[in-house]
N, C-alpha and C positions, 0 to 999 in steps of 0.2 A: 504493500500500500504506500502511495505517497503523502507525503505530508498532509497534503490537504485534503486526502481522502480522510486523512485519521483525525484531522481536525473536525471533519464532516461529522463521522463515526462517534467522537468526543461529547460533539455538542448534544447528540441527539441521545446518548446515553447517560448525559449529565439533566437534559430533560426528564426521560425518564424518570430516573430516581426521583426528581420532584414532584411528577407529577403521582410514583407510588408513594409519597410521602404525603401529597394531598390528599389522594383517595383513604389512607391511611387516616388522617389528624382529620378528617370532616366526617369520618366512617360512612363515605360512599358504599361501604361492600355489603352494609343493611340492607341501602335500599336498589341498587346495583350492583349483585356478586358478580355477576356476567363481566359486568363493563372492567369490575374493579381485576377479576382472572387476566382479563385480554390487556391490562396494562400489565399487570407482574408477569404474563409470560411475554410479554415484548421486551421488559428488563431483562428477564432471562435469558431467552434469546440470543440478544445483543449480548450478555457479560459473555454466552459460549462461543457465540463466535468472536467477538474480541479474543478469547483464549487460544481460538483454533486456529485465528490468521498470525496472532504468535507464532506459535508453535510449528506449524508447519507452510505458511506464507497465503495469501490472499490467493490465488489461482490455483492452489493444488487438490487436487484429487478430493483429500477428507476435508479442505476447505466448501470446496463443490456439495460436496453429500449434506454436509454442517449448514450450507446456504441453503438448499433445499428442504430439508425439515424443518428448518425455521419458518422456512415462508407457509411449510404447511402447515404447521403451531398458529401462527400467529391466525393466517387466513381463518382455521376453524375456530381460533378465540374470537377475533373481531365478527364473524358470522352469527356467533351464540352471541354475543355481544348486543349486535344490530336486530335480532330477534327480542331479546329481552324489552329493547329500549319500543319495538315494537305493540309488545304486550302491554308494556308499561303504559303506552300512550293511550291503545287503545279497550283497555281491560274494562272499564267499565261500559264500552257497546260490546256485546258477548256477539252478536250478529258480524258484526263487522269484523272481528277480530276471528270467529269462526273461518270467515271467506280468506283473510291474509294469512293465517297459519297454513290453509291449505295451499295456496297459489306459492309459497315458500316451498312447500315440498315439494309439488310438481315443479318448479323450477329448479330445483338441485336433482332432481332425476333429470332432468335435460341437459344440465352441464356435462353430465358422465356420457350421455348416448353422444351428444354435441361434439365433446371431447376426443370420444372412442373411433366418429364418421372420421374425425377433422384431421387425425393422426393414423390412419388407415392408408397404407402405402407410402408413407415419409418414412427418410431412411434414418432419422432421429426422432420415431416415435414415441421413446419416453417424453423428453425437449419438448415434442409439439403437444403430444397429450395434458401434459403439466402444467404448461404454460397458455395452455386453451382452457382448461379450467379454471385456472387463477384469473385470465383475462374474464371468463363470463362471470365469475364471483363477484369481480371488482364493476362490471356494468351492471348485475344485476343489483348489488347491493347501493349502487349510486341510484339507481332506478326504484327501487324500495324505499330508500329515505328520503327521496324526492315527492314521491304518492303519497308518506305519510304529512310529509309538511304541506300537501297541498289538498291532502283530504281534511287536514284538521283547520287549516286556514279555510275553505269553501266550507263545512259546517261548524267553523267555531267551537270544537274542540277545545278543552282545556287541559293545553297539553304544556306541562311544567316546563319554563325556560330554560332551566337546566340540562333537560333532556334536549334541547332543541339545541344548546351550545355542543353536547355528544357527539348528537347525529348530524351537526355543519360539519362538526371536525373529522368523523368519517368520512362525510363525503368526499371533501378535499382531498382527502387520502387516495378515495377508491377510485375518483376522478381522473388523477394523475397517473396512481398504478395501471389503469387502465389501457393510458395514452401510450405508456413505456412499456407495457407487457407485449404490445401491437405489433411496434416497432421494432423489438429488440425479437418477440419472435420470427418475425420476418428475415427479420439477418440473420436467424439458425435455422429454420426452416426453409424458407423460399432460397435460400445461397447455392446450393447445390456445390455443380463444380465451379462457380465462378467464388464461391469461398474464398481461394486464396488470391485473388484479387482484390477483392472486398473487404480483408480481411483487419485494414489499416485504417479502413473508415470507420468498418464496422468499433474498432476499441476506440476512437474519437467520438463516434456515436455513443457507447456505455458510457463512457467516463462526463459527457454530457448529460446522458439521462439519471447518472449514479446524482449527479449533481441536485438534479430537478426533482428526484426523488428524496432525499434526503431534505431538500428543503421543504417539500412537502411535509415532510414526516415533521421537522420541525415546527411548519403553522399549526397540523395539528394539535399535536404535544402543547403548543403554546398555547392553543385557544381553549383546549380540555383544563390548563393551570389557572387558564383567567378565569375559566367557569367556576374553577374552584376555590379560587382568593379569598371569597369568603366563608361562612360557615352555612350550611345547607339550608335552604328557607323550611318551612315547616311545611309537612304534605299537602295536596292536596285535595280535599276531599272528594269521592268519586262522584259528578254530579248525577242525580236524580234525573230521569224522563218523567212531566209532568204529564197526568193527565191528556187528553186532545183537545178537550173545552177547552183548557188555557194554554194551549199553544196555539188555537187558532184567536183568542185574545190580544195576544202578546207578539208574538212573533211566527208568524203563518207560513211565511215565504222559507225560512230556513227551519224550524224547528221540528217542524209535522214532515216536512221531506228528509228528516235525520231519521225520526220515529219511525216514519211509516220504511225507510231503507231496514231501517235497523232490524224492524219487527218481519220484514219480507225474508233477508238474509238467514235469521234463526229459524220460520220454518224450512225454508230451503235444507238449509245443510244439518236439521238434524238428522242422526245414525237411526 
């Protein structure tokens, strides 16, 4: 690693600890265990592989292995993570939250079949399978906490700003890993034999996206610490569905079309 790569590395693990030190001193892991796992195994993570690029250098072999289980760690923590925060948001409409738990599942069975079509005849089909599932995670999970902040903004959801600072700092993340998964697997997959032609841009390329990823990683980490600067606001209570008399009263336009979704969704999908 170069200097500046481990400056990179530095910063973003000296984040960390603060931000397991937040999660810690505000006892986020009460009311987020999800979110609060997917921060300690990111410290994790990062302290092994700091150990392993010691030890046996950034590019080598059980460096490669040590990068790839991390990124599986991590992707399954942040998944349970963006699940959670989903729940959380939407726990008191049972309706609603019935419909996104399932459209979460069928959509991680898709990433495997997606994955399994997409690496079928590549002559680096572990490379392509891996990092085609990582890519659909990362769009799929950008695409998830975008629905939620625009489901809750169109009915008025009240959904803790807390969680709302989370799930921006996810996105950010999942947005960029996305851009970078794309690209970077194209220059292992799609390279064939012009590989080693390629193959000088292609590490001007990494060292570029290593950049734009880690500062990514950084806004996050940063905007997860601002969320938590202070001491946790007191819960909030799950609101009540009034009546239909007084929804059509009060607020007709939005609230009787929340009801009437909500109450549609729970026949539908019960077992």
């Amino acid at each position: 690693m170069t200097r500046y790569e481990i400056f990179l590395f530095s910063v973003i693990v000296g984040l960390e600890i603060l931000l397991c030190g937040l999660v810690y001193f505000r006892k986020l892991y009460r009311r987020l265990p999800l979110f609060a796992t997917y921060t300690a195994t990111m410290l994790v993570c990062s302290i092994a592989l700091a150990i392993t690029f010691s030890q046996f250098g950034f590019r080598s072999v059980p460096s490669v292995y040590a990068s790839w289980c991390a990124i599986a760690l991590t992707s399954l923590a942040r998944s349970a993570a963006i699940a959670e925060l989903c729940r959380a948001s939407l726990k008191a409409y049972e309706g609603i939250w019935a419909l996104t738990w399932r459209l979460l599942s069928i959509m991680t069975a898709l990433f495997f079949v997606h994955a399994a079509i997409d690496a079928r005849g590549q002559p680096n089909w572990f490379t392509a399978s891996s990092m085609t599932i990582e890519r659909d995670v990362e769009i799929a999970s950008a695409v998830i906490l975008v629905g939620i902040l625009l489901i809750g903004k169109y009915y008025r959801l009240s959904i803790d700003p807390l969680q709302k600072l989370l799930g921006l700092g996810i996105l950010v993340f999942c947005i960029v890993e996305f851009v970078n998964n794309s690209v970077v697997r194209d220059l292992l997959v799609r390279g064939g034999t012009a590989w080693t032609i390629t193959k000088p841009f292609a590490e001007q390329t990494w060292e570029v996206w290593n950049t734009v990823q880690a500062l990514a990683a950084d806004a996050s980490i940063g905007l997860w610490c601002f969320a938590l600067r202070k001491p946790l606001p007191a819960r909030i209570e799950s609101p009540a569905l009034l009546p239909a008399e007084v929804y059509r009263e009060l607020s007709p336009a939005i609230n009787l079309r929340l009801r009437a979704f909500n109450a549609r969704l729970v026949e539908m999908l019960k077992p």
